[in-house]
matplotlib code that plots the C-alpha trace (Angstrom):
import matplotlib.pyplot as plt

x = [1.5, 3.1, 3.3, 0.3, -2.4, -1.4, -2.2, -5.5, -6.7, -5.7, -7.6, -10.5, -10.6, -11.1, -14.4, -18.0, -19.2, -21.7, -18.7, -16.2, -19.0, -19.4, -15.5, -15.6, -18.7, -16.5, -13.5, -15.1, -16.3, -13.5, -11.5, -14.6, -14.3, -10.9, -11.0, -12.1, -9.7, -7.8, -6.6, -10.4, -11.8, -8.7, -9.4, -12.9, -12.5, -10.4, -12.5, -15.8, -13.4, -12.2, -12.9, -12.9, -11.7, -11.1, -7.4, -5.3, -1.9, -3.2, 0.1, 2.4, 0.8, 0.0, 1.6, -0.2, -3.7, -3.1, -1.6, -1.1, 1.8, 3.3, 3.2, 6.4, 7.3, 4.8, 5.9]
y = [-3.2, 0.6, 2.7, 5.2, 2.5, 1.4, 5.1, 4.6, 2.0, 3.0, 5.9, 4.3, 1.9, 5.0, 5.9, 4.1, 1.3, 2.7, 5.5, 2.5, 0.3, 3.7, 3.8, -0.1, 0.2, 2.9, 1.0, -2.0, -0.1, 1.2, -1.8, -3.4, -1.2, -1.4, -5.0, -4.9, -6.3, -2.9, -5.1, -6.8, -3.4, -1.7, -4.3, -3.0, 0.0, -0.2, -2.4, -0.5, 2.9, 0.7, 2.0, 0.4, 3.1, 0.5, 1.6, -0.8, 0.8, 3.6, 2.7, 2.7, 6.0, 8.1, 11.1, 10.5, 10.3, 12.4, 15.7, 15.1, 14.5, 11.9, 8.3, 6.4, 3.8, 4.5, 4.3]
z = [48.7, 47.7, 50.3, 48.4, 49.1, 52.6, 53.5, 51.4, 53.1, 56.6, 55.9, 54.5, 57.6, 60.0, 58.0, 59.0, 57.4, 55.1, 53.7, 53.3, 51.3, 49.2, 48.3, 47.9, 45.3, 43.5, 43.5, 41.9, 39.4, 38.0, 37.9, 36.1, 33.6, 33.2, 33.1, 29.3, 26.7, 25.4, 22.3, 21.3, 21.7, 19.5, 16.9, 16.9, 16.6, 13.7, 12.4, 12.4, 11.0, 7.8, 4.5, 1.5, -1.3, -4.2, -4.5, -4.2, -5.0, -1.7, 0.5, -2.4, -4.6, -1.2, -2.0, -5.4, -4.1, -1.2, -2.5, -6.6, -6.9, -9.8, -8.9, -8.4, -10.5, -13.0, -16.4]

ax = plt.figure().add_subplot(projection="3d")
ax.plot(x, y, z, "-o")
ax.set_aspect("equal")
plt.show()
């Protein structure tokens, strides 16, 4: 345990019960919500801020469609 949480919780234990269930409730809480999958909700996310733009040169022309200039490779 680090050093940081052993004075936490000593300090915690010196509270009365009903303060210490009120920092237990909050601590819970958090780690409840940090307990969601960062990658699952990334990939929603993304998912939900796709666009479909019908180009499908838009990686390889993006200075093209982006700021006018020529495309590459274009003949």
């Amino acid at each position: 345990m680090t050093e940081l949480l052993e004075q936490a919780i000593s300090q915690v234990r010196q509270l009365p019960d009903s303060e210490r269930n009120s920092i237990a409730a909050l601590i819970l809480k958090a780690l409840e919500q940090k307990q969601g999958d960062f990658w699952a909700d990334f990939d929603e996310i993304i998912a939900e801020s796709q666009v479909s733009t019908g180009i499908t040169d838009l990686s390889d022309q993006h200075d093209h469609y982006a700021h006018g200039g020529e495309k590459r490779g274009v003949e």
